[in-house]
C-alpha positions, 0 to 999 in steps of 0.5 A: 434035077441038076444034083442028079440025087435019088428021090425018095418016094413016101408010101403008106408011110413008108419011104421006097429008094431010089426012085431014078430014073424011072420014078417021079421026076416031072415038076407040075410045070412040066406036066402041064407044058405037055398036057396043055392044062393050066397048073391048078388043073393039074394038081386036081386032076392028076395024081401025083406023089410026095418026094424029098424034092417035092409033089413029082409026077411019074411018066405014066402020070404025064401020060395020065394029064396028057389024055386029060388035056386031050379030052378037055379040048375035043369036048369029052371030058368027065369029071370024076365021079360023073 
């Protein structure tokens, strides 16, 4: 984010300051540049979380749709619940 503000992260309805640098600061696009998986995949698959800039996504969220799009190519995939 250019402004380089902090987020703020809602929980249980409760809002949890600051977030930088370790929080949410991945846009879906940019998970799913790294994961390989188109968008809409992403925002079913991957959890994410409600900041003032938007749905953002954590480092370990990256690394979460990274393994994803991982399985989906070599063929190993489950989805939830199966």
């Amino acid at each position: 984010m250019p402004d380089e503000q902090p987020l703020t992260l809602i929980s249980g309805g409760r809002r949890v300051d600051p977030v930088r640098p370790a929080g949410a600061v991945f846009t879906i696009k940019d998970v799913a540049v790294a994961s390989g998986v188109p968008q809409p995949v992403v925002a079913q698959l991957v959890p994410r979380v409600w900041t003032d800039a938007g749905w953002m996504y954590t480092a370990e969220q990256m690394r979460h749709a990274v393994r994803i799009g991982d399985s989906i190519r070599d063929g190993t995939y489950l989805p939830p619940g199966e």
